[in-house]
N, C-alpha and C positions, 0 to 999 in steps of 0.2 A: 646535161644542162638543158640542151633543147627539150629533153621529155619531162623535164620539172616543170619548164614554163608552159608546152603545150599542155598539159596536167591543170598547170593553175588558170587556163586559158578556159578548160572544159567546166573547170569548179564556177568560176566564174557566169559562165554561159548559162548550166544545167541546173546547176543548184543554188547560187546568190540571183538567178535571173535579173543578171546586170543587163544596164543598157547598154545597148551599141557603145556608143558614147564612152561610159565608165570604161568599159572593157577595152576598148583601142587607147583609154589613157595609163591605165595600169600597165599595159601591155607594154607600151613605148617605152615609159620610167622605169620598170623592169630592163627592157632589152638595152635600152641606155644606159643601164648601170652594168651590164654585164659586156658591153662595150668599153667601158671605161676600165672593168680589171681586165679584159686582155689585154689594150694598148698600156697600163702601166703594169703587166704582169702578176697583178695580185691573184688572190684565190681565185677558185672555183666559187657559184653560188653556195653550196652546203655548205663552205666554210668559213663563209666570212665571219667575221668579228665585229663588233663595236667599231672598235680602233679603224677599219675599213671603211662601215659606213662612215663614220663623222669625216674621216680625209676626201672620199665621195662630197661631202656637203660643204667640206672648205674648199673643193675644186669647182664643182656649183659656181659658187660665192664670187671665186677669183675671177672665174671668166662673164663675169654679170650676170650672172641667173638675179632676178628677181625674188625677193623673198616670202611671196606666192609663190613662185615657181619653186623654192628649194622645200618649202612646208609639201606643196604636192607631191614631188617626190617621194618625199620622206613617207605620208602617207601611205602611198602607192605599193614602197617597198615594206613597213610595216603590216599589208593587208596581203603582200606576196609571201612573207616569212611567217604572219600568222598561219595560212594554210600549209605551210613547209612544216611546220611542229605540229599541226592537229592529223598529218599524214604521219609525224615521223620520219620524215628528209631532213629534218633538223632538229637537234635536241631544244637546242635553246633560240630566241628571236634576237639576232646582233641587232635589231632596232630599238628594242623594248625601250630602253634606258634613254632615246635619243631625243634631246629638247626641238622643239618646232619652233622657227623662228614664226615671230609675229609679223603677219601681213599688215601692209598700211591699207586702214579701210577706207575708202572710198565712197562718198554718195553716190548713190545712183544717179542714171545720166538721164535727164527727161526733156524731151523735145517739147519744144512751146505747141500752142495750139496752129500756128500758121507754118510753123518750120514743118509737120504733119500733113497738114495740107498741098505744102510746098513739093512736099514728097511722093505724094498721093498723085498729085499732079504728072509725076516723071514719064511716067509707062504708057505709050501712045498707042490708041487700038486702030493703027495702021496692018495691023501685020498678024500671025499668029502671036508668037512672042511678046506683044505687048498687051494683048487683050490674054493672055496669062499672068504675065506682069501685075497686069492690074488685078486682077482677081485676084491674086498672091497676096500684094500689098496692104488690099481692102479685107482680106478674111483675116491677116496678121492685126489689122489693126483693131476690127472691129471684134475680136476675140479675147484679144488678150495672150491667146495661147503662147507655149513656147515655140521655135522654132523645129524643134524635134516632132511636135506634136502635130502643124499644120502640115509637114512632109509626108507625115504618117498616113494622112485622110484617104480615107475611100471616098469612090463618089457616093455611096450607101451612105456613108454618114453624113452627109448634106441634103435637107428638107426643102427644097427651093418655096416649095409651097408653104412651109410652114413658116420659114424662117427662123431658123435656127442650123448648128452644126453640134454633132456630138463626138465629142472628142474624149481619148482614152489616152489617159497618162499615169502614171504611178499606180497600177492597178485599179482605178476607177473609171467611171464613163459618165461623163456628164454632159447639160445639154445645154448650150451657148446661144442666146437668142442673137442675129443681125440685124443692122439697120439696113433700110430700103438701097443703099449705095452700094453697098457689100451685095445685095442680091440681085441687083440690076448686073452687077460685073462677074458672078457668079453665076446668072443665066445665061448670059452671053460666049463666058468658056465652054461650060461645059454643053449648053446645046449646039451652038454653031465651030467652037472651035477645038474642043478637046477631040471629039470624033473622028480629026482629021491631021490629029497629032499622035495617038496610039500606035505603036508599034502591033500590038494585038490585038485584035477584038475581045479580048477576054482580060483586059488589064483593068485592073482594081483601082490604081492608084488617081488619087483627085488632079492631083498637079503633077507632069511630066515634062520631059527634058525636052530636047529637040530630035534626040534617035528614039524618043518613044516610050521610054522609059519612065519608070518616079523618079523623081527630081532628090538631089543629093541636099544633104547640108550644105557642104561645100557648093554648089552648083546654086543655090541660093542665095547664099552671102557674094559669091561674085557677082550677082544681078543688085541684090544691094550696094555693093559697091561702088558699080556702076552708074547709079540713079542717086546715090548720094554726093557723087563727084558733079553728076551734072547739075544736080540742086544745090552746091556747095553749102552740104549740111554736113556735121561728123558723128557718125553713129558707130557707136564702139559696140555695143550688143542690142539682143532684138529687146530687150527689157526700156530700150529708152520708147519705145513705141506702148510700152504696154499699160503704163500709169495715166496716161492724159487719158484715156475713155476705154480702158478694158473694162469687158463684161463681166470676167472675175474680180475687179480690184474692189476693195471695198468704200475708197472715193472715187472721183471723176473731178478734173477738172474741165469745165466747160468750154468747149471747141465752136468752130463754126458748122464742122459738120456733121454734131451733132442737134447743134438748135436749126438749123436747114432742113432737116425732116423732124423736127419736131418728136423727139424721143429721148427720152432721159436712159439712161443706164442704168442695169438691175443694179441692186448693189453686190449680187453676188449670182453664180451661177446657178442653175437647180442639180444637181447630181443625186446619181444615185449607185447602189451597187453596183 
């Protein structure tokens, strides 16, 4: 069982070149359903049945899973069992036949133009830590990016001079111009502060932790957390940052800080291969 999953771990990695991301959530919904037939004693993974998954999705159900959360599953283990029959670990896929329940959709969550500001404001450049902060804050907002993507940055992909960052997500690389706010708090890290935050001299990464390192996801959203408890603002994903003045979005609602420097918003970014 463990060398099914390390198997579909390596498929995963090598050959679907999933993300970080994807791949520790498959991974989880996988190893949590093979946690669930040991403690009720059911099969082995090669043998599950239909009749197994769906009891899996009314045990979901029972103990509150969200009906996102049981679709993802189901997912997860439909995209584990597919590569189980295309190895031949399994004849047949027990998911195939399995209905997905319907998530309730949600609007997107979008901060007013001052709750932004509000925000912006949190991160004090008293310290290292906060003149990172702020440079974090300021290249999230002034990008648009996702949060996967601003972690990612090298200092290479940041043009102070030019103004702009290029950023590489879904196999592309495109080029995000900044406003003057973003590059005032982006000279400031990385000439005077990030130098004396690196665990190496030879570290790539744009934004790092406090042992020196690049800066996690997780290790992120807790500094959001942080900065949103003291703005008493409620920011459930980075996407509610990203609609009032992303560089990629194709509107903009108009902020103070961007009629402050006097700069309008592409409407979209330049990429390229």
């Amino acid at each position: 069982m463990g060398k099914l999953v390390a198997a579909y771990e390596s498929y995963l990695m090598n050959i679907r070149h999933a993300s970080d991301n994807t791949v520790a959530s498959y991974l989880r919904d996988v190893r949590q359903f093979t946690t669930y037939l040991e403690q009720t004693d059911g099969p082995a993974l090669e043998a599950c049945t239909q009749e197994t998954v769906c009891a899996y999705v009314r045990h979901l159900t029972s103990i509150g899973k969200s009906p996102a959360t049981v679709s993802r599953c189901v997912a997860s283990l439909k995209s584990f069992y597919g590569y189980c029959v295309s190895t031949g670990a399994v004849a047949q896929s027990p998911v195939h036949d399995i209905p997905q329940q319907k998530a309730e959709k949600r609007l997107p969550q979008i901060l007013t133009g001052r709750e932004v500001e509000l925000l912006l404001e949190q991160p004090k450049c008293t310290d290292m830590k906060g003149y990172r902060d702020k440079a974090m804050l300021e290249t999230l907002y002034a990008t648009g990016m996702r949060v996967s993507e601003m972690i990612a940055l090298n200092v290479s992909d940041v043009s102070l001079a030019g103004g702009f960052v290029r950023c590489i997500g879904n196999g592309k690389s495109r080029i995000i111009p900044i406003y003057p706010a973003a590059i005032r708090a982006l000279t400031a890290y990385v000439t005077d502060i990030r130098p004396n935050m690196i665990a190496e001299p030879d570290e790539q990464a744009l934004f790092v932790n406090l042992n020196g390192g690049r800066i996690s996801r997780q290790g992120f959203w807790k500094i959001i957390k942080h900065y949103q408890q003291t703005a008493q603002i409620d920011i459930r994903c980075a996407t509610a940052l990203r609609p009032i003045c992303s560089k990629t979005a194709r509107t903009c609602i108009p902020c103070r800080r961007c009629s402050a420097t006097a700069i309008s918003p592409p409407r979209r970014s330049m990429r390229r291969s």
